[in-house]
C-alpha positions in Angstrom: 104.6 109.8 47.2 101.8 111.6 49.4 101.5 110.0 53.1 98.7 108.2 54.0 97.1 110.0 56.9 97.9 107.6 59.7 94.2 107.7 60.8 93.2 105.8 57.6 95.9 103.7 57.0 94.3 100.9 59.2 90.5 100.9 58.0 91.1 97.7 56.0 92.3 95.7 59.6 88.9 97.4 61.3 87.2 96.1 58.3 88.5 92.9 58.5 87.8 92.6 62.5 84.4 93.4 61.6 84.0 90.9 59.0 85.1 88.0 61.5 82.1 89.0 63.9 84.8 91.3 66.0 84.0 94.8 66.4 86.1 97.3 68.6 89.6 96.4 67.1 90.8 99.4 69.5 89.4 98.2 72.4 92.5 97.7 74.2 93.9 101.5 73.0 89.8 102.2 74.4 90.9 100.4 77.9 94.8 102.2 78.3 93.1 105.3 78.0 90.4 104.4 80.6 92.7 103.4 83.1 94.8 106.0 83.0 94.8 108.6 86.0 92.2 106.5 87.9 92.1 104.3 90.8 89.0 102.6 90.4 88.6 98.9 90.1 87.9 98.0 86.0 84.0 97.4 86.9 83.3 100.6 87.4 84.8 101.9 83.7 85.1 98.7 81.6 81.5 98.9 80.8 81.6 102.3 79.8 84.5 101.3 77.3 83.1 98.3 76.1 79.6 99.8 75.1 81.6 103.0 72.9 82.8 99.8 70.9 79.6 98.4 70.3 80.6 95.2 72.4 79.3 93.6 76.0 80.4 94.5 79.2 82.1 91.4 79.4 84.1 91.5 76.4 85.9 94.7 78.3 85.6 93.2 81.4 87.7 90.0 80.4 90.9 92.0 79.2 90.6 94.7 81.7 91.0 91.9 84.7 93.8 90.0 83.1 96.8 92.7 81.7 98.6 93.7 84.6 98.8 97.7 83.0 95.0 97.9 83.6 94.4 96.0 86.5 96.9 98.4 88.5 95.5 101.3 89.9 97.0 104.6 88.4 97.4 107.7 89.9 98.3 111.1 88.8 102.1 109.7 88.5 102.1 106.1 88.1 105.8 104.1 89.0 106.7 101.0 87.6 109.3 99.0 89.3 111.1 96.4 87.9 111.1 92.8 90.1 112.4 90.8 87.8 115.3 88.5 87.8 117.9 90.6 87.1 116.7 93.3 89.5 116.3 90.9 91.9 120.0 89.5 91.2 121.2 93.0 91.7 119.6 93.9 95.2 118.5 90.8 96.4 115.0 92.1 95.9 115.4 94.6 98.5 114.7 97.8 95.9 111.0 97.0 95.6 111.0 97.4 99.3 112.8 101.0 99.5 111.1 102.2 96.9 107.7 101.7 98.4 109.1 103.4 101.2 110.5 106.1 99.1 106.8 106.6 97.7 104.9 106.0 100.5 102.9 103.8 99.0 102.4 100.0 98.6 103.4 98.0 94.9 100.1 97.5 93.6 97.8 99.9 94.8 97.6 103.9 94.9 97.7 106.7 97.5 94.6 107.7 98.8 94.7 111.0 96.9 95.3 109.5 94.0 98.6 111.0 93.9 101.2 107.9 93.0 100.5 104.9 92.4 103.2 101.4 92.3 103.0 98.7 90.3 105.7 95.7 90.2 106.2 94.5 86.8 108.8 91.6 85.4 111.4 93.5 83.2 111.6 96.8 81.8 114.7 96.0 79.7 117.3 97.9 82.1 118.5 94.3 83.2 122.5 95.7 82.4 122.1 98.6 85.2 119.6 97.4 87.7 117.3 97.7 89.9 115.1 99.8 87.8 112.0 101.3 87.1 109.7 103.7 85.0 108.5 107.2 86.8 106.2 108.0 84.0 108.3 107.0 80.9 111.7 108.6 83.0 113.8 105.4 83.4 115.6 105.2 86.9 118.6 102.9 87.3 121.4 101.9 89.8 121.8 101.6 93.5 120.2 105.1 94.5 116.9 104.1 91.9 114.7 105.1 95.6 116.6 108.3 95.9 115.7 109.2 92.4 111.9 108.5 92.9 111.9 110.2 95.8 113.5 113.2 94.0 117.0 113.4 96.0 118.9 112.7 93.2 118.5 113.2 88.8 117.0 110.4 87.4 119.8 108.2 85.5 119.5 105.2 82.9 122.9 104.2 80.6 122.5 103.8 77.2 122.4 99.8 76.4 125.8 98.9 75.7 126.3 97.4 72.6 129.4 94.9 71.3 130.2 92.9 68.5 132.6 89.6 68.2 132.2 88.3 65.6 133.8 90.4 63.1 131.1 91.1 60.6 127.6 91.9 62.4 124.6 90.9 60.8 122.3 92.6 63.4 124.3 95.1 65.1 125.6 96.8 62.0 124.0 100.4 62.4 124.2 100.2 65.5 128.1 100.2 65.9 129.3 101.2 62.2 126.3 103.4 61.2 125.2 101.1 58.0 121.5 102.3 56.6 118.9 100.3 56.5 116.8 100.3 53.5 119.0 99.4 50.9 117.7 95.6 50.4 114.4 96.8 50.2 113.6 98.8 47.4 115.6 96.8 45.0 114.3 93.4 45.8 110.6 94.5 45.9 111.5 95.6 41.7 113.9 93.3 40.8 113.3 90.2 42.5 110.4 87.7 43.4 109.0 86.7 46.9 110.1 82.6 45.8 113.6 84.5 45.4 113.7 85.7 49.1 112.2 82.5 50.8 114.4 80.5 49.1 117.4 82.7 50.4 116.0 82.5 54.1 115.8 78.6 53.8 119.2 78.4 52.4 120.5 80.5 55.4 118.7 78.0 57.7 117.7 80.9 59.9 115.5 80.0 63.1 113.3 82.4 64.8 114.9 83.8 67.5 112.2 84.3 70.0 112.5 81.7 72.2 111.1 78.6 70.0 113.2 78.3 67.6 110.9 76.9 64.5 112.5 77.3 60.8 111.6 80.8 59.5 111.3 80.1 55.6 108.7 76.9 56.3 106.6 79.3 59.1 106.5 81.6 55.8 105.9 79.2 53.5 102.7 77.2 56.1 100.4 80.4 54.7 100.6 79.5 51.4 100.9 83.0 50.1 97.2 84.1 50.9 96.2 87.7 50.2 94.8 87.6 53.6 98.0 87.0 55.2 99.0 89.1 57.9 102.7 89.8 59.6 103.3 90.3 63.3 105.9 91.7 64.5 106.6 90.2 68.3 108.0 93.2 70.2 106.7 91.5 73.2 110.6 90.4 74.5 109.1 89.6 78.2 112.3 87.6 79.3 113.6 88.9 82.3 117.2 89.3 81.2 116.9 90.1 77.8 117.1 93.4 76.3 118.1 92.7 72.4 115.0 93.9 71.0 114.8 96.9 72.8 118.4 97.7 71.6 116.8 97.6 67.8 113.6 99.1 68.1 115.3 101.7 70.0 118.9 102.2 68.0 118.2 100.6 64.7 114.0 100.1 63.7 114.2 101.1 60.2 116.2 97.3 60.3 113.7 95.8 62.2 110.7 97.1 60.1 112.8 96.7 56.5 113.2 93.0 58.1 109.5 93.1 58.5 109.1 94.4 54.6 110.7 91.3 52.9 109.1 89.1 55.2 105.7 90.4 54.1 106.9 90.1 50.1 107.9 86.6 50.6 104.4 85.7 52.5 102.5 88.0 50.1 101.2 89.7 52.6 99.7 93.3 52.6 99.2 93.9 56.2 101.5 93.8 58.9 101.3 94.8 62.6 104.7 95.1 65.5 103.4 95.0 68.9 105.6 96.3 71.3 105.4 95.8 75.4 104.0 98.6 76.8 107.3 98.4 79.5 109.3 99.7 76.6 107.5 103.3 75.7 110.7 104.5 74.2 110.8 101.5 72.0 107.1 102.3 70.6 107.7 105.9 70.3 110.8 104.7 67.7 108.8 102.3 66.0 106.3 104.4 65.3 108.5 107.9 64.4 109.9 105.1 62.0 107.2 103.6 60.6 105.9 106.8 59.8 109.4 107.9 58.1 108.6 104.3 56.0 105.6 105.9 54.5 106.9 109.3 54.0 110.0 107.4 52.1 107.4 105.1 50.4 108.6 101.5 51.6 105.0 101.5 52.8 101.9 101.9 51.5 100.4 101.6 47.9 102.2 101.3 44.8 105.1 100.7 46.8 108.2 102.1 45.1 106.6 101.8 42.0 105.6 98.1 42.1 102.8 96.2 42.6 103.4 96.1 46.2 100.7 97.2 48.9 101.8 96.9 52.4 100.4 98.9 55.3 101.6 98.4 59.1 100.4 99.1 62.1 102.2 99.6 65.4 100.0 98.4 68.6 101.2 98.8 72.6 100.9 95.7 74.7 99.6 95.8 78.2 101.8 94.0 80.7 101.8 90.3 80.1 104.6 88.0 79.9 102.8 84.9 78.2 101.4 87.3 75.6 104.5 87.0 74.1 103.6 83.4 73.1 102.3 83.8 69.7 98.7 82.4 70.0 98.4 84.7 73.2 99.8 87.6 71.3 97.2 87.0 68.8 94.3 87.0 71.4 95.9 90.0 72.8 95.9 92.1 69.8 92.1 90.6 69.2 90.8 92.9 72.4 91.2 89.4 74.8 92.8 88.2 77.4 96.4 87.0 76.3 96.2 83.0 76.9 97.4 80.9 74.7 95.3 79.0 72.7 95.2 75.0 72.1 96.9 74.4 68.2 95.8 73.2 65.6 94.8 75.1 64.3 97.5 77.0 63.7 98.5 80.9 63.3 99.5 80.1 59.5 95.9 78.7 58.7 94.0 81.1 61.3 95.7 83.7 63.1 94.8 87.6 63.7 91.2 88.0 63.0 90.8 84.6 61.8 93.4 85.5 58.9 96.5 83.3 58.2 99.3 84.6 60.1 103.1 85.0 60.8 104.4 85.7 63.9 108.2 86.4 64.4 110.3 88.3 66.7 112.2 91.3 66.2 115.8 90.1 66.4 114.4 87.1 63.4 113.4 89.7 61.6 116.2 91.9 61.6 118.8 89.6 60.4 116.3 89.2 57.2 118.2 92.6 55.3 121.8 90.5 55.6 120.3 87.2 54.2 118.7 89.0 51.4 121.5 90.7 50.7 124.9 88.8 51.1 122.9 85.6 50.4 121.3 82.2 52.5 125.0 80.6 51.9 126.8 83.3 53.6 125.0 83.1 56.5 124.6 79.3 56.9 128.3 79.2 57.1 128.2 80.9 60.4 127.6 79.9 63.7 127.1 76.4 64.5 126.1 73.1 62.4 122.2 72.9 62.7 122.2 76.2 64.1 123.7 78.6 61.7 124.1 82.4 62.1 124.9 85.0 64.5 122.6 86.1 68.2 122.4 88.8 70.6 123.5 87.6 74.3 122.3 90.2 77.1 124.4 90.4 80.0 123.5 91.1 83.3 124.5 94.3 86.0 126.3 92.0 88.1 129.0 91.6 84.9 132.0 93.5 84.7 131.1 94.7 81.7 127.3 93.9 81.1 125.7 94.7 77.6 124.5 93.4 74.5 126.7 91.5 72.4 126.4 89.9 68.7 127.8 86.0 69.0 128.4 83.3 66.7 125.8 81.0 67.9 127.7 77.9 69.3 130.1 80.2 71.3 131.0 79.1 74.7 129.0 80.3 77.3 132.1 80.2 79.4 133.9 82.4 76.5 131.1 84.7 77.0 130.6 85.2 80.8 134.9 85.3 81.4 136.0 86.9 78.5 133.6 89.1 77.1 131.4 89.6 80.4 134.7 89.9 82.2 133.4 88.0 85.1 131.7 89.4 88.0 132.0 92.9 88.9 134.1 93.5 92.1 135.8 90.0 91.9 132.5 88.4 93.2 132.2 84.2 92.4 129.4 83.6 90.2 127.1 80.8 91.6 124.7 80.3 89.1 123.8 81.3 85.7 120.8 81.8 84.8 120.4 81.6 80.9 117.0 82.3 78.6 115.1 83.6 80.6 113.2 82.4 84.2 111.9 79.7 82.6 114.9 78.7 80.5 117.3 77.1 83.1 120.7 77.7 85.2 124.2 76.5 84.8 126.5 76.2 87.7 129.5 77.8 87.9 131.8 75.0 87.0 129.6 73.7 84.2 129.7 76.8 81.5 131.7 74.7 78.8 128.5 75.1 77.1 127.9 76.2 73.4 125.5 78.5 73.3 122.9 76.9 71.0 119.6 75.1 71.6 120.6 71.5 71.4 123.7 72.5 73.5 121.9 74.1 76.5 119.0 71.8 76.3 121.1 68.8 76.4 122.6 70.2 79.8 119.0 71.3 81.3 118.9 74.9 79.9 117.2 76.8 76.8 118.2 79.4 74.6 115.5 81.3 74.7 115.8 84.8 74.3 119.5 84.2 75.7 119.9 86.5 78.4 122.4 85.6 80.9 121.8 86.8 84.2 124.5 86.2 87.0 123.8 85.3 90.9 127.2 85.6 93.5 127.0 84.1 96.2 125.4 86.9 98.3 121.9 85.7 97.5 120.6 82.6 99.2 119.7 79.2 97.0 116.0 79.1 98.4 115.3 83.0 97.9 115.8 82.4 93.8 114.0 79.2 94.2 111.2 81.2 95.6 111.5 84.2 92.7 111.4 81.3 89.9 107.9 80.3 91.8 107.0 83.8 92.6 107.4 84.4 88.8 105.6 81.6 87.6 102.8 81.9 89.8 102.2 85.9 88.6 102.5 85.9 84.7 100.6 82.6 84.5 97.8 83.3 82.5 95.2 80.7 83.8 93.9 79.3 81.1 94.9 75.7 81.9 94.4 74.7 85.8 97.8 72.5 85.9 99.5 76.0 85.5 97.2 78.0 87.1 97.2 75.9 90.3 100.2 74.5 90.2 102.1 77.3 89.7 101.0 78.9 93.3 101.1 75.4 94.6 105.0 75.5 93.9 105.5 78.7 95.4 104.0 77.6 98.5 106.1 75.0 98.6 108.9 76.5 98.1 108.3 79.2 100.9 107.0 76.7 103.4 110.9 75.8 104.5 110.6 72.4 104.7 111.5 69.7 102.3 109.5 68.2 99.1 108.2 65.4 99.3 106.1 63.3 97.0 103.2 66.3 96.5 106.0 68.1 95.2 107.5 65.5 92.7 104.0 64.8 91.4 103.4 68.6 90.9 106.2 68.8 88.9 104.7 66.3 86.6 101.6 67.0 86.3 103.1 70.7 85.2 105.2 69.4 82.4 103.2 67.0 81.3 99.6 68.4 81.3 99.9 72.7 81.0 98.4 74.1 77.6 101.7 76.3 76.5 105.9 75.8 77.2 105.2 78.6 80.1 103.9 75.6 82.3 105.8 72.7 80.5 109.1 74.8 81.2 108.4 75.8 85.0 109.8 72.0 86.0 113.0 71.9 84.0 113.7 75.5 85.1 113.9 74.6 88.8 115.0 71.4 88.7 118.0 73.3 86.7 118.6 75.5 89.8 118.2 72.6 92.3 121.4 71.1 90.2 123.7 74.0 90.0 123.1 74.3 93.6 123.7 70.8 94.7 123.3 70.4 98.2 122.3 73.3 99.1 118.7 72.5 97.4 118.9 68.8 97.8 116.0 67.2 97.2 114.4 70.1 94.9 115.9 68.2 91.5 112.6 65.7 92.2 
């Protein structure tokens, strides 16, 4: 099969954009480029950007104010520094501070000369050997991570460690044993029938694994099968903590994209696009090498392997925003607009991406699709736990003994996996809390772990699944200072679209820095949070610190409200 030239693969998604009254389907790509290697504020080149488009100032203006990539001055080098939970667990937050030192320059703005510039971000996927950051795309890691910016020491990042316990991986089998991807593929698009693959994905019972947790096979079947449909690949894994999908874009994306192909027979789709976070450029760079090996191998493409299959994919770069990895925001995102989330219905399977019905899932959902298909739906709903059959990646923290990515049965105990497989805390140190999903998912004390690790299970204790990274805190940091991060976190990456977030969410963290008490304000905040924000983002910002107040008992009396 000849290539399609990779500048003309997309025309029929620009054509599309166009047709819904949306030109500039680049404009994002339009805006990186922009940014990069100035200092300026986004007024003075948005314009510019959004008039080679063919759209308003404001359309530019919107997106180039909101993602934290282009509202961040950039210099000649630009360093990003990781102050995310895991980070912060592993220094106590004090890395962002020597490295602005070691720069000479403040997070958030740029050298006079334009020389360097520091931007804080939340996660860059390093969470197992922490503090980190990005000098460029050079990954720095460890305890010395300001001695390697300053250049007084080789810049040093660990591969991801990688483990399996459950005996047969479904995820993590190229990764560990060397299996190949791409042999599901090209026999089921010939020999078998998109009704044929749904119905093994809803006998597997396999939920998506991004966070919400919604029945694959039925978020397939809500499209009904249009020609329109498209596929989105969510690459966006913003959960401070996690690091699973940047394990398989990295080590394994010819899974993650064949995944991708099966899910796009079964929906009948012929378009499909994987977004990955721009805090992951070795990730993209993979996809993309691999993506294009898909075409030279025709999986992609017309005509594919002989069938009546046409399926053409796109790989787009995300620009630093954690709620874009809810799916309406994503969808905004990839539209050229500011990544909020968007009020449902109606839904992405009746109008997604350019107005189009639409799929979203992750990358770890999508990878598991190759095992389904081929060892059969049964097979894998016999794994795992009742309800919640199959197999997940657990990330584990650099404050484990032995931190890494491992492949569980789901309904493991999370007390199995911090002691036995985690080893504990490095150095002997006592675990306090455990923080599990994510910043917004919820913490476990330290005596509470006989958890399985499933939704139902964690949720019925005050946790959430999530993206299941388990980050670790010993007793070296104080109760109030995570209490303040959880805010800190909250109040940054909320996108503003709804006011009881976007208030309250700074309102909390001046509460919890003020030192005193909560009192009623604070009790009503919380409420007015969960019961009034647009997306889970604000709903989950209560149950997430009520969750630490718990496992901390006295020590953050009267912050459980």
């Amino acid at each position: 099969m000849v290539p399609v030239p990779s500048a003309d693969r997309f025309d029929a998604f620009r054509a599309l954009a166009d047709r819904r009254g949306r030109p500039g389907g680049r404009l994002m790509e339009h805006l990186a480029r922009a940014r990069a290697g100035t200092a300026d504020s986004p007024e003075t080149w948005a314009p510019a950007v959004a008039a080679g488009v063919g759209l308003p100032a404001a359309a530019a203006l919107g997106p180039a104010e909101y993602y934290a990539d282009l509202t961040t001055p950039h210099g000649h080098r630009h360093v990003r520094v990781c102050a995310a939970t895991a980070c912060f667990a592993a220094s106590g937050g004090l890395h962002l501070v020597e490295a602005e030192r070691a720069l000479g320059v403040d997070a958030g703005s740029s050298a006079p000369d334009g020389s360097v510039s520091l931007q804080a971000v939340r996660c860059l996927g390093y969470c197992y050997a922490g503090p980190a950051a990005l000098d460029g795309e050079t990954p720095c890691t460890g305890a010395t991570l300001a001695d390697q910016l300053a250049g007084r020491e080789e810049p040093t990042a660990p591969d991801i460690p990688a483990f399996d316990s459950t005996g047969d991986p479904v995820l993590l089998g190229d990764v560990l044993a060397g299996e190949c991807a791409w042999q599901v593929w090209p026999r089921t698009v010939t020999a078998r029938t998109p009704d044929e693959v749904q119905a093994e994905v809803a006998a597997s019972g396999l939920r998506g694994r991004g966070g919400a947790g919604f029945q694959v096979a039925a978020k397939w079947a809500a499209t009904g099968r249009s020609p329109h449909t498209v596929v989105v690949v969510n690459g966006d894994e913003g959960d401070p903590g996690s690091f699973a999908d940047r394990l398989l874009m990295e080590r394994d994306p010819a899974r993650v994209l064949e995944g991708l192909a099966l899910a796009c027979f079964a929906c009948g789709a012929r378009r499909a696009v994987v977004l990955v976070r721009s805090e992951y450029p070795r990730a993209l760079a993979r996809m993309r090498e691999a993506v294009d090996r898909a075409y030279e191998d025709g999986h992609f493409g017309g005509a594919v392997h002989d069938s009546g299959v046409t399926l053409d994919v796109e790989v787009a770069r995300g620009a630093g925003s954690y709620v874009a990895g809810e799916e309406t925001a994503l969808i905004a995102s990839l539209e050229g607009s500011r990544g909020c989330a968007r009020p449902r219905p109606p839904y992405p399977a009746d109008r997604g991406l350019w107005d189009a019905p639409t799929v979203v899932n992750n990358v770890e959902t999508l990878a598991a699709v190759p095992w389904i298909v081929a060892h059969g739906g049964a097979a894998y709903a016999r794994r795992g736990a009742p309800g919640e059959p199959g197999t997940k990646l657990v990330c584990l923290s650099e404050r484990f003994a032995r931190p890494g990515c491992y492949e569980v049965e789901l309904g493991t105990s999370v007390e199995r996996i911090v002691t036995e497989l985690g080893g504990g805390l490095r150095g002997g140190a006592e675990l306090a809390v455990l923080q599990v999903g994510g910043p917004l998912g919820g913490f476990l004390a330290a005596d509470r772990l006989d958890v399985p690790l499933t939704q139902a299970g964690l949720a019925h204790n005050g946790a959430a699944l999530g993206h299941a990274g388990l980050v670790a805190f010993d007793r070296s940091v104080e109760p109030r200072e995570i209490l303040r991060h959880v805010w800190e976190f909250a109040a940054a990456e909320s996108c503003g679209a709804c006011s009881p977030c976007r208030v309250g969410s700074r309102r909390g963290l001046e509460l919890a820095g003020a030192g005193r008490q909560p009192g009623e304000e604070y009790e009503r905040l919380l409420r007015v949070l969960s019961e009034a924000s647009l997306c889970a983002f604000g709903r989950r910002i209560p149950e997430a610190v009520r969750s630490l107040a718990r496992a901390y008992g006295d020590r953050l009396a009267g912050w459980d409200r």
